[in-house]
ZALONU-550428 format. One record per residue (C-alpha): residue number from 1; residue in three letters; x, y negated, z negated. Coordinates in steps of 0.25 Angstrom, whole numbers, plus 5000, padded with zeros to 4 digits. Layout:
<rs>
+------+--------+------+------+------+
! rolo ! vexlum !    X !    Y !    Z !
+------+--------+------+------+------+
!  NUM !    ALA !    X !    Y !    Z !
...
+------+--------+------+------+------+
</rs>
This chain:
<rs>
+------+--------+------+------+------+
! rolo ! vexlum !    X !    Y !    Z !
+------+--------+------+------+------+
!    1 !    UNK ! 6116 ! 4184 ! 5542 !
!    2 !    UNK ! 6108 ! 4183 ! 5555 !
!    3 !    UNK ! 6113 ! 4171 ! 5563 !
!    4 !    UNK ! 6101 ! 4164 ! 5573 !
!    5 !    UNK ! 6106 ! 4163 ! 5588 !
!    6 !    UNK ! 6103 ! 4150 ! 5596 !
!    7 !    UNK ! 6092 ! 4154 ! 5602 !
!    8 !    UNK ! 6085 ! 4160 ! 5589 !
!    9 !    UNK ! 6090 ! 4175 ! 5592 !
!   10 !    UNK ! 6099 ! 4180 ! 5580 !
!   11 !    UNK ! 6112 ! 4185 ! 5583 !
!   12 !    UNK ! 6109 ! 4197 ! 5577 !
!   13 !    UNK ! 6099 ! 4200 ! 5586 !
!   14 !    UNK ! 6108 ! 4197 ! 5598 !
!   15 !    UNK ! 6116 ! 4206 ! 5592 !
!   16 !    UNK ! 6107 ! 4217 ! 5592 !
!   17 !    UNK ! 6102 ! 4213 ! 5606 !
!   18 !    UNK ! 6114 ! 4214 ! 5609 !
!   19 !    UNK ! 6118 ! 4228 ! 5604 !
!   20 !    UNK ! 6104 ! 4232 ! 5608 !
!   21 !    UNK ! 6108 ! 4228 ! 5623 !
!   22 !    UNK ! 6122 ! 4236 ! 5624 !
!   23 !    UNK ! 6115 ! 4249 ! 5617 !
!   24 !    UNK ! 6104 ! 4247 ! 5627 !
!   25 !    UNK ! 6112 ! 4244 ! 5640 !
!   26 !    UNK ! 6123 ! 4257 ! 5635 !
!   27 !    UNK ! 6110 ! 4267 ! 5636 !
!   28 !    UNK ! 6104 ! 4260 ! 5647 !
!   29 !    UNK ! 6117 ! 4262 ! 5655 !
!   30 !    UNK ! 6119 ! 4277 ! 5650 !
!   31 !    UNK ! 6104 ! 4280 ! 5655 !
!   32 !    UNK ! 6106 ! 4273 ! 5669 !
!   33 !    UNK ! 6120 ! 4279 ! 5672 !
!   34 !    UNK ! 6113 ! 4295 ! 5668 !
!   35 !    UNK ! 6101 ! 4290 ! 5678 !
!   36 !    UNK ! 6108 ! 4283 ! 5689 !
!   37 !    UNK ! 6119 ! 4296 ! 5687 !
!   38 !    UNK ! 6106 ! 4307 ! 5688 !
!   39 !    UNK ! 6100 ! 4299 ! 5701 !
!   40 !    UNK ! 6112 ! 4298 ! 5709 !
!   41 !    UNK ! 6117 ! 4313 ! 5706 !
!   42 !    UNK ! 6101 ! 4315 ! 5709 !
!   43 !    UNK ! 6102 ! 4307 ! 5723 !
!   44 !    UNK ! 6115 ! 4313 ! 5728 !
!   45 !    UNK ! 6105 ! 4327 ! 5730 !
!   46 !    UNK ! 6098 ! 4322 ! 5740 !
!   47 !    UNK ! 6097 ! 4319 ! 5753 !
!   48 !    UNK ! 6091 ! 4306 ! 5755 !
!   49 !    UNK ! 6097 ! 4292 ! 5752 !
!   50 !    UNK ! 6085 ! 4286 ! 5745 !
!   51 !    UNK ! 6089 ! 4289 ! 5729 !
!   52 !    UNK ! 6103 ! 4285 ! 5733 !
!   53 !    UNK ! 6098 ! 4272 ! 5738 !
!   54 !    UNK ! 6087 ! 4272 ! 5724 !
!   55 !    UNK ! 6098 ! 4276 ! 5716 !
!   56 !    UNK ! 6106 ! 4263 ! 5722 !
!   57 !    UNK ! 6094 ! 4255 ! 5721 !
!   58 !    UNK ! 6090 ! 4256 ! 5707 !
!   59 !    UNK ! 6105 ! 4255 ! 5702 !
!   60 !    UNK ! 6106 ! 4240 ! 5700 !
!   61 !    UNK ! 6091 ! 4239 ! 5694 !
!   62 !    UNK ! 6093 ! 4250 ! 5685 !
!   63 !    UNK ! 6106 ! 4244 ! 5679 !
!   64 !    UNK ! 6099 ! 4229 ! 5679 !
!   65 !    UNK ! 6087 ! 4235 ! 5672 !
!   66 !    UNK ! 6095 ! 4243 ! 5662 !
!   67 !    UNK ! 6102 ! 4231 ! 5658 !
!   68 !    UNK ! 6089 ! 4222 ! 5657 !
!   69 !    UNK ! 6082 ! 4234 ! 5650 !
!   70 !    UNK ! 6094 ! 4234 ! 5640 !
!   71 !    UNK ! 6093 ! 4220 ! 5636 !
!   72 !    UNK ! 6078 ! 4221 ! 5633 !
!   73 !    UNK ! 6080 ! 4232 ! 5625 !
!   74 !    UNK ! 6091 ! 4224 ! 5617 !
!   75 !    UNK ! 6082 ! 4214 ! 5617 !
!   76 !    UNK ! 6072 ! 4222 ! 5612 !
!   77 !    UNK ! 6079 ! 4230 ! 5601 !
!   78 !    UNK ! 6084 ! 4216 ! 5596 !
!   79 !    UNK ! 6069 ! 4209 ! 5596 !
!   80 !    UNK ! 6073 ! 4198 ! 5609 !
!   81 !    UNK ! 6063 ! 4204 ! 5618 !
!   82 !    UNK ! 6052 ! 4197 ! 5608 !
!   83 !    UNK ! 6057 ! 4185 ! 5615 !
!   84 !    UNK ! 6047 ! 4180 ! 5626 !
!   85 !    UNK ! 6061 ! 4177 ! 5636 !
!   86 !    UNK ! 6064 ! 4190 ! 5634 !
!   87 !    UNK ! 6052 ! 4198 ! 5638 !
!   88 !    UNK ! 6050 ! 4187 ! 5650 !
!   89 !    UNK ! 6064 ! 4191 ! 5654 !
!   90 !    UNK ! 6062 ! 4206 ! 5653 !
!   91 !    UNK ! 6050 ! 4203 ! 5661 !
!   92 !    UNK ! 6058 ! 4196 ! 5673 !
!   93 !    UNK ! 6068 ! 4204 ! 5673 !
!   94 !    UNK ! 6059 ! 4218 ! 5674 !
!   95 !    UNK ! 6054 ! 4211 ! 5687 !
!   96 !    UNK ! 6066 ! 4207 ! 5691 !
!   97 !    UNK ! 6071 ! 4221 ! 5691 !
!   98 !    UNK ! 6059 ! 4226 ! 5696 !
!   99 !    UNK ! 6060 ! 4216 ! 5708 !
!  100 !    UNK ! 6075 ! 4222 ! 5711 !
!  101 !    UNK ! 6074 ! 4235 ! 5709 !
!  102 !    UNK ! 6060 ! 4236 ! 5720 !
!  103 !    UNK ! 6070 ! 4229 ! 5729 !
!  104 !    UNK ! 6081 ! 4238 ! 5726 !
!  105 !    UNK ! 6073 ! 4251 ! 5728 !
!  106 !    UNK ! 6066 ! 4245 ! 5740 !
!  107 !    UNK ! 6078 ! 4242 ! 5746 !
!  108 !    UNK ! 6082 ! 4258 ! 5743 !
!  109 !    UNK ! 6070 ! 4262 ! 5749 !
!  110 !    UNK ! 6070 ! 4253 ! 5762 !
!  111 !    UNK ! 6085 ! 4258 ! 5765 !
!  112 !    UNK ! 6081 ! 4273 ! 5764 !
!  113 !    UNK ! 6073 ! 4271 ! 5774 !
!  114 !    UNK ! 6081 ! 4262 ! 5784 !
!  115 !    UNK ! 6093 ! 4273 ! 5782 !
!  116 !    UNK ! 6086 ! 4288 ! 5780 !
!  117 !    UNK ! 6069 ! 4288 ! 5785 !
!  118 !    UNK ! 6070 ! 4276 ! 5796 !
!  119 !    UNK ! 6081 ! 4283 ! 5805 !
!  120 !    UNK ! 6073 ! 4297 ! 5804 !
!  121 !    UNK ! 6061 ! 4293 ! 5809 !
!  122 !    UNK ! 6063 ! 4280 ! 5815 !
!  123 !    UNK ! 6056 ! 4271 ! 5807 !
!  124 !    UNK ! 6054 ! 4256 ! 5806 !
!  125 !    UNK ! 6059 ! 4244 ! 5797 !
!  126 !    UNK ! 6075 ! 4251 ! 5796 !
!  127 !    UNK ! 6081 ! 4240 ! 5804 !
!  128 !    UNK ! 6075 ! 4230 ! 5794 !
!  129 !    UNK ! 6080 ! 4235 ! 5781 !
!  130 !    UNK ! 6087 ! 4222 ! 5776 !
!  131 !    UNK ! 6075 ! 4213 ! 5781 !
!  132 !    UNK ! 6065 ! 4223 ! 5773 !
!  133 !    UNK ! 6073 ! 4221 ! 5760 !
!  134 !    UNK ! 6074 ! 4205 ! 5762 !
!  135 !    UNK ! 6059 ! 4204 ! 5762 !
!  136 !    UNK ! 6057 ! 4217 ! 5752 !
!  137 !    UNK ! 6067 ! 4209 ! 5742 !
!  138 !    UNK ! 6059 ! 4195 ! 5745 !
!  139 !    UNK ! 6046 ! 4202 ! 5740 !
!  140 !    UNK ! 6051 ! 4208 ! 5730 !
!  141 !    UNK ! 6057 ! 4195 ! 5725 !
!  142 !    UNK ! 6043 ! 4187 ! 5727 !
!  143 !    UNK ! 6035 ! 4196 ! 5720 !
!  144 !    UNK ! 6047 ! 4199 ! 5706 !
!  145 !    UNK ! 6047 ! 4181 ! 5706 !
!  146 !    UNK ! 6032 ! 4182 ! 5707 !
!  147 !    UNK ! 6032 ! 4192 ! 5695 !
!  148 !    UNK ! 6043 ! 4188 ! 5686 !
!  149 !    UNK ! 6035 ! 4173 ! 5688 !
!  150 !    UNK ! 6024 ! 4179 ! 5685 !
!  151 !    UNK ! 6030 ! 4185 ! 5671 !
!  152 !    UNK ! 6036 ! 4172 ! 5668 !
!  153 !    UNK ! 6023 ! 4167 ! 5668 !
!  154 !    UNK ! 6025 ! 4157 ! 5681 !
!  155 !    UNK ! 6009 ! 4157 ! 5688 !
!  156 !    UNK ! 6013 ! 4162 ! 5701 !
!  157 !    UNK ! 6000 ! 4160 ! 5709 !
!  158 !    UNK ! 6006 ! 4145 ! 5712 !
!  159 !    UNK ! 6017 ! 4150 ! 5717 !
!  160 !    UNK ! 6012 ! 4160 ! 5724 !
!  161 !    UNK ! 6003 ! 4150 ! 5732 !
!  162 !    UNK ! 6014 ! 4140 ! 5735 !
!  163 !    UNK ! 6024 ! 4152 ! 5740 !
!  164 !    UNK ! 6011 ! 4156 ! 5750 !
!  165 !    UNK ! 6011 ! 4142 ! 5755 !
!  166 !    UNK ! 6026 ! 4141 ! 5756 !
!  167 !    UNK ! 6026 ! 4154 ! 5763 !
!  168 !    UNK ! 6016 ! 4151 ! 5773 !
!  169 !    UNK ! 6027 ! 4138 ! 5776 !
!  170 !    UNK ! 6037 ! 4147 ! 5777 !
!  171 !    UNK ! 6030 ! 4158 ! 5786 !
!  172 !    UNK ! 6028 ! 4145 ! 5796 !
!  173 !    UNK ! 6041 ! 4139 ! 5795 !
!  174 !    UNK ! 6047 ! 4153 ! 5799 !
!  175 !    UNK ! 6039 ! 4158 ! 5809 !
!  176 !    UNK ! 6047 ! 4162 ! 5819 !
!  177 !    UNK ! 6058 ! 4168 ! 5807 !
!  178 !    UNK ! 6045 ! 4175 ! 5802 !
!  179 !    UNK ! 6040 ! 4181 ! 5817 !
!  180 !    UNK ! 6054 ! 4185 ! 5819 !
!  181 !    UNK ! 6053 ! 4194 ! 5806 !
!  182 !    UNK ! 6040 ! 4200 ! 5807 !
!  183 !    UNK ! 6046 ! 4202 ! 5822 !
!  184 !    UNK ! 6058 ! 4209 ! 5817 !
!  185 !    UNK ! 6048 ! 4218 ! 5804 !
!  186 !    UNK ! 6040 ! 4222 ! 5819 !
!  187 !    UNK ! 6052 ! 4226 ! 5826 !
!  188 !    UNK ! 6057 ! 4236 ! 5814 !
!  189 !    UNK ! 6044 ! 4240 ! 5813 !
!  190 !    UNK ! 6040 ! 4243 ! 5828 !
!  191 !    UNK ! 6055 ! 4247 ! 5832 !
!  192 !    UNK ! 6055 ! 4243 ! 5845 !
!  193 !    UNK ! 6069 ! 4241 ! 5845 !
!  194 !    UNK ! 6079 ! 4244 ! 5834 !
!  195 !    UNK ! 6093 ! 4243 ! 5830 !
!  196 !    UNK ! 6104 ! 4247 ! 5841 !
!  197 !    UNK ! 6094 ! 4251 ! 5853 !
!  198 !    UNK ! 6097 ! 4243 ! 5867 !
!  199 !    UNK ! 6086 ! 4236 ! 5870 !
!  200 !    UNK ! 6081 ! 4227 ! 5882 !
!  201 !    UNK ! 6075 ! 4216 ! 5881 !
!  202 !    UNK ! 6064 ! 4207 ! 5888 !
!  203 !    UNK ! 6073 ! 4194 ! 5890 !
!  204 !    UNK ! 6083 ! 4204 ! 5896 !
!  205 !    UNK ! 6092 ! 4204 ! 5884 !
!  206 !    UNK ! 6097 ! 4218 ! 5881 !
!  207 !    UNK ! 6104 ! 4226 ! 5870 !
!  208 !    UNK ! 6106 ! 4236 ! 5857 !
!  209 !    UNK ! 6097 ! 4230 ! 5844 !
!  210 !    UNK ! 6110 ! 4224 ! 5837 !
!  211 !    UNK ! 6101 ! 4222 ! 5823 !
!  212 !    UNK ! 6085 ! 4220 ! 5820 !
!  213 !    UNK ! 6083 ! 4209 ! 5810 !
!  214 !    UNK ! 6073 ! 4202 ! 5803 !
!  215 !    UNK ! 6073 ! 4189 ! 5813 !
!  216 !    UNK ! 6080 ! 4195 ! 5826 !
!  217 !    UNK ! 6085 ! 4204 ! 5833 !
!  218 !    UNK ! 6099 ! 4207 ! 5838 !
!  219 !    UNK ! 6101 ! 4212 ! 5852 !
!  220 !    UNK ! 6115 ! 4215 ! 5858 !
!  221 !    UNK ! 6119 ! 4215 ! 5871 !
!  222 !    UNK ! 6127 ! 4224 ! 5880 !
!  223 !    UNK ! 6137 ! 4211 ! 5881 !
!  224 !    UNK ! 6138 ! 4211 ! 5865 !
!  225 !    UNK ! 6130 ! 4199 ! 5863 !
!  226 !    UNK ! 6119 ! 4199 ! 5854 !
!  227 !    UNK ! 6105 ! 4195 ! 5857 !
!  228 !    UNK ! 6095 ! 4189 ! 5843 !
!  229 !    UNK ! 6082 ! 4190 ! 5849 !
!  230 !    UNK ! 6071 ! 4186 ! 5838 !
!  231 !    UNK ! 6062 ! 4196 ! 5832 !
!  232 !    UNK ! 6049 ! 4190 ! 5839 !
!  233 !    UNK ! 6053 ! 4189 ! 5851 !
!  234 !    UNK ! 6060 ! 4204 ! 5851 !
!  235 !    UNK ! 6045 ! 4208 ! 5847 !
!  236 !    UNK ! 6037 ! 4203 ! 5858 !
!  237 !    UNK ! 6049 ! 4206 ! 5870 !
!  238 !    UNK ! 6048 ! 4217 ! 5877 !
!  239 !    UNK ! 6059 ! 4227 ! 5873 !
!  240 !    UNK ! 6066 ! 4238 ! 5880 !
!  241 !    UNK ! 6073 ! 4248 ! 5871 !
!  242 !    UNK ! 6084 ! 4257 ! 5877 !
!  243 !    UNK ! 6085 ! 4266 ! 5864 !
!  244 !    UNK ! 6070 ! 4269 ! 5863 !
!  245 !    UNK ! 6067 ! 4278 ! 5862 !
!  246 !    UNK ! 6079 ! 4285 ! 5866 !
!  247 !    UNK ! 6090 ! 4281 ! 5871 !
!  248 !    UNK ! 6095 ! 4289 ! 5882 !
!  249 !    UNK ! 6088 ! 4282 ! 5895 !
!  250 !    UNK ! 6088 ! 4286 ! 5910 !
!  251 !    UNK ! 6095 ! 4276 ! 5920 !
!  252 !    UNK ! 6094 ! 4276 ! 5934 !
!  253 !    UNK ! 6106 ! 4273 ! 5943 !
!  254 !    UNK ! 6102 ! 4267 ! 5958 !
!  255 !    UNK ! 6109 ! 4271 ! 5970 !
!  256 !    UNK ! 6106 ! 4275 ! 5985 !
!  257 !    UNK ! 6111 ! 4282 ! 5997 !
!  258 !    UNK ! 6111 ! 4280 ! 6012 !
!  259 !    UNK ! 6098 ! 4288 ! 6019 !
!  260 !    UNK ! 6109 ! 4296 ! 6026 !
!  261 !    UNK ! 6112 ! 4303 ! 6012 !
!  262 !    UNK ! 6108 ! 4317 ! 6009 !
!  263 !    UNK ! 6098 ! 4315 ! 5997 !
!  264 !    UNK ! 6100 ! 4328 ! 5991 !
!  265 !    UNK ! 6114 ! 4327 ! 5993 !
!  266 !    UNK ! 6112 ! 4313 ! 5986 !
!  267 !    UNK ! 6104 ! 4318 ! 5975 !
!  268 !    UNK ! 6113 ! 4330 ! 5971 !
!  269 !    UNK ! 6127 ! 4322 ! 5972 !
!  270 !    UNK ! 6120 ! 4311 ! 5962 !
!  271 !    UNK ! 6115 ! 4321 ! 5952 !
!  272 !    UNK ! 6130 ! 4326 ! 5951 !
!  273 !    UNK ! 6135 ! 4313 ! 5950 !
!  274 !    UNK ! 6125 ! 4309 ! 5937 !
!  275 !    UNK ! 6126 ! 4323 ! 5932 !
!  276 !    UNK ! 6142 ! 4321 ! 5929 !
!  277 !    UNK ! 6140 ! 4308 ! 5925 !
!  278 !    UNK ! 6130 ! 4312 ! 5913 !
!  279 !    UNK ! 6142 ! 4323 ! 5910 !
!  280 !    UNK ! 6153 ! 4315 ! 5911 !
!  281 !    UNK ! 6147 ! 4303 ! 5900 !
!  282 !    UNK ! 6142 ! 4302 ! 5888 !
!  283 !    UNK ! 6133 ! 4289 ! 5890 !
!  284 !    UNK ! 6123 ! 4300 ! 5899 !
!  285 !    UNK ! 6111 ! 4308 ! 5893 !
!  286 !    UNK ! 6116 ! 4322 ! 5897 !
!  287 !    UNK ! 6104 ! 4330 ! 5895 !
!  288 !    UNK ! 6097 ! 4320 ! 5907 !
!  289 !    UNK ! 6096 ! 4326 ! 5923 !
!  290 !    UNK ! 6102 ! 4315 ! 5932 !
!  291 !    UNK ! 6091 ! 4313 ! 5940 !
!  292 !    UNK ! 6092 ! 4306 ! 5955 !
!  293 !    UNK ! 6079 ! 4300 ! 5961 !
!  294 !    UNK ! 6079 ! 4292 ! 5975 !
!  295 !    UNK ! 6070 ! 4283 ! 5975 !
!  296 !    UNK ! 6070 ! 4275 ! 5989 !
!  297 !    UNK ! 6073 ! 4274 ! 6004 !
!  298 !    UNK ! 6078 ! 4259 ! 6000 !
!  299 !    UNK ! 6086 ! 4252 ! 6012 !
!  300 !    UNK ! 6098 ! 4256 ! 6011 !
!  301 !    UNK ! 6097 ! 4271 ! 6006 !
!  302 !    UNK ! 6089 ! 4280 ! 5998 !
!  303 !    UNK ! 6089 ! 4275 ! 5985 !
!  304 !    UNK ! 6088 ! 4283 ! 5970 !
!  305 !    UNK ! 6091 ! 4283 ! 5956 !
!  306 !    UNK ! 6101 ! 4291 ! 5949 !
!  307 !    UNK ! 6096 ! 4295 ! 5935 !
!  308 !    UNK ! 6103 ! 4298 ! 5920 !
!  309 !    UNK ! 6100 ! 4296 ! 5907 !
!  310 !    UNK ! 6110 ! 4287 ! 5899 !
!  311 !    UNK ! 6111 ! 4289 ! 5883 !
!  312 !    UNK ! 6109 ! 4275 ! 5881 !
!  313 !    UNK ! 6105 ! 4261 ! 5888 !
!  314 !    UNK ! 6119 ! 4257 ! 5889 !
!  315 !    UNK ! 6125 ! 4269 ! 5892 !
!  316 !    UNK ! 6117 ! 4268 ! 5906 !
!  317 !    UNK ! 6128 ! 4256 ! 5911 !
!  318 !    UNK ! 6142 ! 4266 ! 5911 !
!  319 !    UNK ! 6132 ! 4278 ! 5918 !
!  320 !    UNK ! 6127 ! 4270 ! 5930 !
!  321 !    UNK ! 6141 ! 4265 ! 5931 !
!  322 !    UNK ! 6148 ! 4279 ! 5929 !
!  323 !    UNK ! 6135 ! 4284 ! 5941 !
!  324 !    UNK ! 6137 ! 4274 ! 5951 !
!  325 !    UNK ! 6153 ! 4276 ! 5950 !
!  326 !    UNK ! 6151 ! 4293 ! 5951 !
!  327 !    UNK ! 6139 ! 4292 ! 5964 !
!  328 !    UNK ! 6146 ! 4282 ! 5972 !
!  329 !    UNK ! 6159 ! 4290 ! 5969 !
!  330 !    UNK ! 6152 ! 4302 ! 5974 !
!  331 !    UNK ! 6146 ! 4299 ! 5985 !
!  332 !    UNK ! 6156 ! 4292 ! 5992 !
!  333 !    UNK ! 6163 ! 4306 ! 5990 !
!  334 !    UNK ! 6150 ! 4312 ! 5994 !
!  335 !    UNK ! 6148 ! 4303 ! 6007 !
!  336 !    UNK ! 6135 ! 4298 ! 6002 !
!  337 !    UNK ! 6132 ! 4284 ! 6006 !
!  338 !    UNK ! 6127 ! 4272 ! 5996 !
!  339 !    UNK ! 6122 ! 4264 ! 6005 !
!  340 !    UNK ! 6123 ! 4249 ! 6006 !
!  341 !    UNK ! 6113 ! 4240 ! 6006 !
!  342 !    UNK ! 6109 ! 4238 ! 6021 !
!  343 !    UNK ! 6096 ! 4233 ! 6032 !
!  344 !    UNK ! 6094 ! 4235 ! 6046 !
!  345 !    UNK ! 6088 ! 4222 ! 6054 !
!  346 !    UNK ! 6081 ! 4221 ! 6065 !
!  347 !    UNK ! 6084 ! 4208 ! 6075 !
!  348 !    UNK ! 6075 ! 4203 ! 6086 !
!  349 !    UNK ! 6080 ! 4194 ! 6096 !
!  350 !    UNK ! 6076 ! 4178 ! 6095 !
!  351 !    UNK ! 6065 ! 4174 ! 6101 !
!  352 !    UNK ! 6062 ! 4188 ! 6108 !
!  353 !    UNK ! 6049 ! 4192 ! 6105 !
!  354 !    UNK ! 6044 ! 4206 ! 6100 !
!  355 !    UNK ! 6037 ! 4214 ! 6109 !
+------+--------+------+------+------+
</rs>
């Protein structure tokens, strides 16, 4: 005897459904475990990352989608997909699934290539990765609404034009929330700067690229404070960068001797000095030749520069201190005079007149 359920359905027809669903789900299951099992041993072959991060990707949207695709076929098998909520339902839930797994294997994609092509060939957008998959995961949600309304039947041009016009209010009340980020996408894209270079900026503010983000930029300093500069005013300041583009930079260390000093002696005794110091540290480009220049008959001596090469912006602070130390040391042995600063003056007696 066939008993109605309370919504019309016999329960021998849940029953069915219900037996359909488990047979569905068990073979379903087998046929994703062979697949996922095949991929896997597949992408362990190659060299790349990306059918790792695919496989990853597409495991939770497989196993949702075996699941749904099991309960239509029970419901099918059982005669409930005749049902108008069912078909509507299978119809949502198809773009629902859709919606996640574009996200998912955009998501795949976009960290392949912050992690494997954009270190290779210095490409743009890698710093941005997370802000990329906020606004792809926006769109993609705006457009799956706008198409399971759509499905439902929902007119959608309505609500297209008041979401125009609430967007317009929005763009205005964010502004400056809006220049930042469109700031920040030019940045990534342009690369003036990027993560971890030391860079100096036109206020005077200086320091490594702590982290790039959608709004602002975060810079910190030699004293271990950190500086949030916003995106538009980082784009329109005139930047220095130490790292770029490479970081190894020439530095030039001031000094002078009396005119009573042996130039060539000078020269020669300086370059000694500047060659052990680029041996005896690791903070000095080794491959560079110390170079001296003298650059003036100043007033108290002959004045030059002593020039090296440091590895990196910072590194430039321990070797002019490690020089100084080693030339002064040196040329006290040497009898080589620094001179201190001095001028000779001329008096005329008061009230005598010149002739």
């Amino acid at each position: 005897m066939d008993f109605p359920a309370s919504n019309g359905i016999s329960f021998s027809t849940l029953i069915l459904f219900l037996v359909a669903l488990v047979c569905a789900y068990a073979l379903s299951k087998t046929i994703l475990f062979i697949i996922k099992r095949t991929a896997k041993a597949f992408a362990s072959k190659t060299k790349t990352i990306l059918d790792d991060l695919l496989i990853d990707a597409i495991d939770l949207p497989l196993t949702m989608g075996v699941v749904g695709a099991s309960v239509y076929v029970a419901a099918f098998f059982s005669g409930l997909s005749d049902l108008p909520i069912v078909a509507l339902a299978a119809k949502e839930f198809v773009i629902l699934l859709g919606a996640f797994s574009t996200y998912k294997i955009m998501a795949a994609f976009l960290h392949w290539y912050v992690v494997e092509i954009a270190p290779k060939k210095n490409l743009p957008l890698a710093d941005m990765e997370t802000t990329i998959k906020r606004v792809g995961a926006l769109f993609i949600i705006a457009m799956a609404l706008i198409m399971a309304l759509d499905t439902a039947g929902i007119e959608v041009s309505p609500l297209l034009a008041s979401l125009g016009i609430a967007g317009l209010a929005v763009a205005l009340a964010f502004q400056d929330t809006l220049s930042n980020f469109f700031s920040g996408v030019y940045i990534s894209l342009d690369r003036p700067i990027r993560e971890k270079d030391y860079i100096l900026l036109e206020s005077g503010h200086e320091g490594y690229v702590e982290k790039i983000g959608w709004r602002s930029t975060s810079i910190r300093m030699p004293s271990n404070n950190l500086i949030v500069v916003p995106n538009t005013k980082l784009a329109s300041s005139i930047i220095t960068n130490f790292h770029t583009p490479a970081k190894p930079l020439s530095i030039k260390i001031p000094s002078s001797v009396s005119y009573d000093s042996d130039l060539d002696k000078v020269e020669k005794i300086t370059l000694d000095v500047a060659r052990k110091i680029q041996q005896k540290f690791d903070y000095v480009d080794k491959t560079f030749e110390p170079r001296i220049r003298f650059t003036a008959f100043a007033d108290s001596g002959v004045t030059f520069d002593v020039i090296l090469r440091a590895n990196e912006y910072m590194d430039k602070f321990p070797l002019t201190h490690e020089l100084i130390k080693e030339l002064h040391a040196r040329y006290r042995k040497e009898g080589i005079e620094i001179p201190y600063p001095k001028r000779d003056l001329y008096l005329h007696p008061v009230g005598k007149k010149k002739r």
